[in-house]
Structure formats: C-alpha cells, structure tokens
C-alpha positions as CSV (number, residue, x, y, z in Angstrom):
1,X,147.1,98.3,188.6
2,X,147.3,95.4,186.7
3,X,150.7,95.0,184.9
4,X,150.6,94.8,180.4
5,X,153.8,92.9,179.7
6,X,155.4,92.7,176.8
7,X,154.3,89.0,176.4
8,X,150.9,89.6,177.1
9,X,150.7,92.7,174.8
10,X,152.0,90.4,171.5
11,X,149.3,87.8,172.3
12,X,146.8,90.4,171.9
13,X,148.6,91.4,168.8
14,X,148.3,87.9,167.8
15,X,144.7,87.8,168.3
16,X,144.2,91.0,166.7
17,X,145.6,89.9,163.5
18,X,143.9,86.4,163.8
19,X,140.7,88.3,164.1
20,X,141.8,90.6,161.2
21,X,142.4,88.0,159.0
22,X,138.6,86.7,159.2
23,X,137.3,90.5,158.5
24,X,136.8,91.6,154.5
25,X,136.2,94.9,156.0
26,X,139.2,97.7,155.7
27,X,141.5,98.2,158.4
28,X,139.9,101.6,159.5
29,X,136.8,100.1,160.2
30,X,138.6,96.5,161.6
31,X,140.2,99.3,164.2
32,X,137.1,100.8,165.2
33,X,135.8,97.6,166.0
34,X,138.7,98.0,169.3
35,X,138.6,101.7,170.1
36,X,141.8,102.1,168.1
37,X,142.8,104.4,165.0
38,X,144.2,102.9,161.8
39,X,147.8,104.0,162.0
40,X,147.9,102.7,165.7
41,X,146.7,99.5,163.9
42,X,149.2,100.1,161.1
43,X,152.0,100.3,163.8
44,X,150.9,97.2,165.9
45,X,150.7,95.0,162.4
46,X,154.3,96.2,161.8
47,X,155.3,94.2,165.2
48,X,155.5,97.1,167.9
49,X,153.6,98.2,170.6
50,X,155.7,100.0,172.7
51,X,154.1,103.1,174.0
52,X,151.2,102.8,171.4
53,X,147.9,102.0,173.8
54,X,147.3,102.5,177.5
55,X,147.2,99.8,179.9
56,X,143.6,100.3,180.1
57,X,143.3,100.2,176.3
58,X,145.3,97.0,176.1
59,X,142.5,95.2,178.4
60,X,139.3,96.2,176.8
61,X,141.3,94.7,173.3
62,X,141.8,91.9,175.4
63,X,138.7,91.5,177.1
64,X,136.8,92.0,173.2
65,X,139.1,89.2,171.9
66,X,138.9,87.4,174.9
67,X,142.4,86.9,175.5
68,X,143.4,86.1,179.4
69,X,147.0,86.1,181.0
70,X,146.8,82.5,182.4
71,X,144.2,80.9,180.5
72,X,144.2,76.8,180.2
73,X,143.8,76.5,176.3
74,X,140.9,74.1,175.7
75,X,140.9,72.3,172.4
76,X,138.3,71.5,170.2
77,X,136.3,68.6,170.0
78,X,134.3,68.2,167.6
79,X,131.3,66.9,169.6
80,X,127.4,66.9,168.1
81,X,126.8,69.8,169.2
82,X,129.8,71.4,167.5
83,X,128.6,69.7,164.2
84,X,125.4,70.7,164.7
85,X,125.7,74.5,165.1
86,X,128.6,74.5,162.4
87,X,126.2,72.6,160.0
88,X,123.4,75.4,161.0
89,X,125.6,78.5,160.7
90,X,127.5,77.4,157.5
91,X,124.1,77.4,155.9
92,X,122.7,80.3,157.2
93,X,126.0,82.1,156.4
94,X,125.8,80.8,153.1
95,X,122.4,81.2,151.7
96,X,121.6,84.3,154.0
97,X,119.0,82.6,156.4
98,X,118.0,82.7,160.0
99,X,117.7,79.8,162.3
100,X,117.7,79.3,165.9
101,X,119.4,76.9,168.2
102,X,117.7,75.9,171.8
103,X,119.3,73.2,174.0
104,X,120.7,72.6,177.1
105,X,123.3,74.4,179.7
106,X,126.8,73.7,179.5
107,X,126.9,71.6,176.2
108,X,129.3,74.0,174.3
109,X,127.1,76.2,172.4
110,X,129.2,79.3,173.3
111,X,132.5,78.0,173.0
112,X,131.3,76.6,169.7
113,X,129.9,80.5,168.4
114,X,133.4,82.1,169.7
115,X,134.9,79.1,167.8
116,X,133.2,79.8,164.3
117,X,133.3,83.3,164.7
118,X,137.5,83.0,165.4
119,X,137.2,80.7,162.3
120,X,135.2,82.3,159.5
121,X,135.2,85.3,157.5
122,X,132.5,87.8,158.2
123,X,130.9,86.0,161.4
124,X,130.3,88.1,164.1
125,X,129.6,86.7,167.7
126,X,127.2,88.7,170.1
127,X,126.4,88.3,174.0
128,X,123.3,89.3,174.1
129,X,123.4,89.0,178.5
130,X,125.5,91.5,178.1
131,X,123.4,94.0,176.1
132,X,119.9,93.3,176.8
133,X,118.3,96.5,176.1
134,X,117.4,98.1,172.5
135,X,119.9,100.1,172.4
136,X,123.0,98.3,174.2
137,X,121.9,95.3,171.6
138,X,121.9,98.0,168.5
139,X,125.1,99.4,169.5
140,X,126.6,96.2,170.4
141,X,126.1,95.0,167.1
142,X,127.6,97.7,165.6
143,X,130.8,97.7,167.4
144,X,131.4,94.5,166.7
145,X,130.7,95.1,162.8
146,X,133.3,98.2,163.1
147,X,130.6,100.6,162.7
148,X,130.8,103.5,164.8
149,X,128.5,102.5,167.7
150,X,128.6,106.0,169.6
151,X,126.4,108.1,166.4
152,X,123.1,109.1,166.9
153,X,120.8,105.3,167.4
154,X,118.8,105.9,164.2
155,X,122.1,106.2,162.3
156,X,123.9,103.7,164.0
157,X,121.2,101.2,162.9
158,X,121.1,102.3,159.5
159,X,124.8,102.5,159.2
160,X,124.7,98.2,160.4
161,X,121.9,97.5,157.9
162,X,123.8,99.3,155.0
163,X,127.0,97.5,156.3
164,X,125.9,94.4,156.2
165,X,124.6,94.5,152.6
166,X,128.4,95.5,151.2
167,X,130.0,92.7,152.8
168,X,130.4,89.2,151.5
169,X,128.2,86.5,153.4
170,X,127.9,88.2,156.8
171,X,126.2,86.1,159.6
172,X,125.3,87.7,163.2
173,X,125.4,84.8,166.1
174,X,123.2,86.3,168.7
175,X,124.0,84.0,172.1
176,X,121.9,83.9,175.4
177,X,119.5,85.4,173.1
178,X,116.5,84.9,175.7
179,X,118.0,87.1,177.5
180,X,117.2,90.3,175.3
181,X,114.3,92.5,176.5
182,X,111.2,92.7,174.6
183,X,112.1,96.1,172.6
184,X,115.7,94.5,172.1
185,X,114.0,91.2,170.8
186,X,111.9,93.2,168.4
187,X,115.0,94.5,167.0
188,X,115.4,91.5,165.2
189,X,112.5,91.5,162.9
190,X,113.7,95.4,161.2
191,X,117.4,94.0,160.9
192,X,116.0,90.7,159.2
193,X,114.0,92.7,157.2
194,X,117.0,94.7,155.9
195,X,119.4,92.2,155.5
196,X,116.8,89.8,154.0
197,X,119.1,87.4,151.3
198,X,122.1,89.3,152.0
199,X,122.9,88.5,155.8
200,X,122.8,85.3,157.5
201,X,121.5,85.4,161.5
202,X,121.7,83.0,164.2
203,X,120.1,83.0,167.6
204,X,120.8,80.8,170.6
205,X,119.7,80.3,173.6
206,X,118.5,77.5,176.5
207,X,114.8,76.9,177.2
208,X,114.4,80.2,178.2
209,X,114.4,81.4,174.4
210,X,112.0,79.3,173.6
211,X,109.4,79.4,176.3
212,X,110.3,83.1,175.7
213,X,108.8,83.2,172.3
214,X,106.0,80.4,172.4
215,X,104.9,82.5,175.5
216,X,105.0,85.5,173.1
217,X,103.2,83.7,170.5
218,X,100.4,82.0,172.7
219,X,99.7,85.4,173.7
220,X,99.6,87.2,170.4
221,X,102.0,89.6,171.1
222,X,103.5,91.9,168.7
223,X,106.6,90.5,166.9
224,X,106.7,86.7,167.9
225,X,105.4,85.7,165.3
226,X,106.9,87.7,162.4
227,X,110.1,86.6,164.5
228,X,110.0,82.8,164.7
229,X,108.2,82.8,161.0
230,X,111.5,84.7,159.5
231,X,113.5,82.3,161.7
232,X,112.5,79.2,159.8
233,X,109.8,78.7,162.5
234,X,111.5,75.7,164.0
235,X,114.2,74.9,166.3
236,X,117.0,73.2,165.9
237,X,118.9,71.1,169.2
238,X,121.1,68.3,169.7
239,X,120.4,66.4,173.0
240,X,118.0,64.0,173.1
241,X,115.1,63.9,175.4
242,X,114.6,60.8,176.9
243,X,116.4,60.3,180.1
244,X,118.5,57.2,179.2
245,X,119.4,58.8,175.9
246,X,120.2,62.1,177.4
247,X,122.7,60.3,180.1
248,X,124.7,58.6,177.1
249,X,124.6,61.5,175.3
250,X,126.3,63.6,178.1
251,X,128.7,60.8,178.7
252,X,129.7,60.9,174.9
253,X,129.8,64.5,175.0
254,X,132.2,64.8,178.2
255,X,134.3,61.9,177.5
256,X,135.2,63.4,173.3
257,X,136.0,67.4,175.1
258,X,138.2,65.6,177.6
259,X,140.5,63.3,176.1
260,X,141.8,66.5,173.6
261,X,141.9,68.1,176.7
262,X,144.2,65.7,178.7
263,X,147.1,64.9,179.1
264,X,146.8,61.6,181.2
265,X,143.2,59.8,180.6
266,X,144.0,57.7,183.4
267,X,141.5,59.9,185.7
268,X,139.5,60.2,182.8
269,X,136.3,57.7,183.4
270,X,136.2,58.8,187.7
271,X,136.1,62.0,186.1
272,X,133.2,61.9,183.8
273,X,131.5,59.4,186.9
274,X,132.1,62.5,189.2
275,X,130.5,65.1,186.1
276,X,127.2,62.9,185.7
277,X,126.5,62.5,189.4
278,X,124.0,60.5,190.5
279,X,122.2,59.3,187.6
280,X,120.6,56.4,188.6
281,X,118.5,58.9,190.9
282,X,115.5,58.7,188.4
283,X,114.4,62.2,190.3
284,X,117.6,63.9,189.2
285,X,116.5,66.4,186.1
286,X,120.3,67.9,185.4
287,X,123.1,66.4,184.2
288,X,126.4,67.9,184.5
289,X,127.4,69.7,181.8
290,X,131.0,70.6,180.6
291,X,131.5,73.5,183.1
292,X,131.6,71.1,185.4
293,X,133.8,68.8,183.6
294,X,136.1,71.7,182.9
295,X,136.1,72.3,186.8
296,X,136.8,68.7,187.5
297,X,140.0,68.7,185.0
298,X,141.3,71.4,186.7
299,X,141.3,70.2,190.2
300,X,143.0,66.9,188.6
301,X,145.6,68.6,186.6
C-alpha cells in the first residue's frame, strides 16, 4: 500500500484550492467534481485532513489534479505553441466559439491545455484517450464540470448542457481528440448546439484528428461536416512544414522549454544536438520532440 503523508496530503490540498479558485461554481458542486462531500471540503479548506479521506481517496484527488509525490516541476515557457493555443482558447473562451488545433507530437500542446485550464476560470481540460466511447466521453465531461456523472446518460447530458449555460464564459478543451469513437465524436455536434454563444470548445489533436475528419467528410459521413463547419472549418497549427523551417523551429522550441528548465545551460546545446538527431539525414521525417528533451534533461541532471 502506497503510503499518504502528511506532506503529500497538503499538496493535494494546495491543488485543490488552486483548482477551486479558477471554478465560479459552489463548493458542493466543486466537491463533486473529486468524489468528495461539501463539509469534507469545508474541513480540508479549514487546513486539516487528518482522518478525513481514505488513502485510496487521496490518490484519485491526486491523480484528477495531477499531483505526483516526486515530480520534477517543469516551468513554463512560453514557446509558439503556447502562444498559439492561449491566443485560440482566450478567444474561444471569450466570444463562445469552437476551433481546433492539429499539429505535431511532443510540441507541448497538453502541457499547454493543463496549463490554461490550472490558469483560468471556467476552463475545463478533457483526455479524450482516456474516454473514448459516448458515454465514458459524456460522463467525463460531466465530472469534470461537477455534475453528477453517475445519473441516468440522458440526464447527465442534459444536466452539462444546462450547466454550462449558468456559468460565466465556460470553455471545454477536448485533447487527443482523434482519439474519440465515431458515436463519442458525434457528441460534439448536440453539445455545440446547446451551448451555442454561451460555451466556448476546443479540440486538439495530431494528424490523426484531422485525417480523421477529412476522411469523414470525403466520405459523406454523418456529422463531419456539421462538425468541422461549427468548428470554424479550419485548423489552426504552429509548426511549419518545410523541412528546414520545421528543424529551426524545433530547435527554437527545445532550446526556450530548456533553459527555464535548467539549472546549468552548459549541457544545454549537446542536449538539444542529442534531441534533433540526425537531421541532416534528408530521409529522417521526425524530429524529436520535447518528451525527448525532457528525457535527455533528466539523465543530465
């Protein structure tokens, strides 16, 4: 069994009240959101949390706030890709519209979502790999709304549409959006359609998303269309495509996440040699990305 300590319990806390502060919903449904009732939540704002949660408890908090025992803090950069996206969401937040964003592996589009969604009021981050069907994605959304994801699927949907129409500027950030089955994906189009000028919604994805829906548009099949058209029927990305451009572009992008991230740069150009590889190897299509950066770091730390 995996031991909670005391130190590792108050840096959930903190999360919890980090997350709490970007939530305009009330504490009861901020709780629900974790599995937790509002006086436990009451008692944990208060500063304890002795006896209060299982150990079990504490971990699927932490695992939904994605908060880690050991975990190498890695500081924002504030790359083109993070500009990008912010630029993208701020508006769609804002003005309650849809885009989607389709680029590359390992460029920071995740860590960028989690960031915004940590950062802003009312943004709410969802993995859709981890929820591909109709109703893992419905329910999903819900709990991470705060509404009560275990009801009946026809009310838990209507309960997210009616939610998200009493909240100030809500936006939904749907990552590894390609991965969604078809049903899922379709899901899309009734929530737009609820939401429409009162909820802002995101998708992103890599290549897959989009071959995904062209595919599904080539082939007239039901809901592409409706889809992309809703989602300002255009894509938005950040790396360029032609292979010179695309190696300074990755060189750019590795060298601004790793010199906030350490702290000797001395290692820092064999590092970002080691992360592009071979690139004078016209054959070579990929390009390491920052997950390979981030492995490289570590092994130098």
């Amino acid at each position: 069994m995996i031991q909670i300590t005391d130190e590792f319990k108050k840096k959930i806390v903190a999360a919890l009240m980090e997350a709490r502060a970007q939530y305009s919903g009330f504490d009861t449904t901020f709780a629900n959101k974790y599995g937790i009732n509002e006086a436990v939540f009451s008692t944990l704002k208060s500063g304890k949390t002795d006896k209060l949660l299982s150990n079990g408890k504490w971990l699927t908090i932490a695992r939904l706030l994605d908060v880690k025992m050991n975990d190498k803090k890695w500081h924002l950069a504030e790359t083109d890709v993070f500009v990008t996206i912010k630029e993208d969401v701020l508006f769609c937040k804002q003005h309650s519209k849809a885009r989607i964003y389709v680029d590359e592996c390992g460029i920071g589009k995740t860590f960028t979502a989690k960031y915004l969604c940590r950062s802003l009021i009312n943004c709410f981050y969802v993995d859709a790999s981890q929820c591909k069907t109709k109703q893992a994605f419905i329910r999903e959304i819900a709990r991470t709304i705060g509404v009560d994801h275990n009801d009946r699927y026809v009310e838990v949907k209507a309960n997210i549409k009616y939610w998200l129409t009493m909240v100030p500027e809500p936006i939904i950030i749907v990552d590894e959006a390609g991965d969604l089955e078809y049903n899922a994906f379709l899901e899309l189009k009734e929530l737009w359609n609820a939401t429409e000028n009162v909820c802002g919604w995101y998708l992103m994805g890599a290549d897959g998303l989009r071959k995904q829906i062209e595919k599904g548009i080539r082939n007239k099949k039901v809901g592409y269309r409706e889809i992309f058209s809703r989602f300002s029927e255009s894509y938005s990305s950040t790396v360029p495509q032609g292979r010179e451009e695309r190696i300074a572009f990755h060189k750019n992008l590795i060298e601004q996440v790793l010199i906030v991230n350490m702290e000797d740069t001395s290692q820092l150009n064999d590092i970002v040699i080691k992360c592009l590889g071979n690139t004078k190897d016209l054959k070579k299509e990929t390009i390491g990305g920052l997950r390979r950066a981030e492995s490289l770091l570590l092994l130098n730390d």
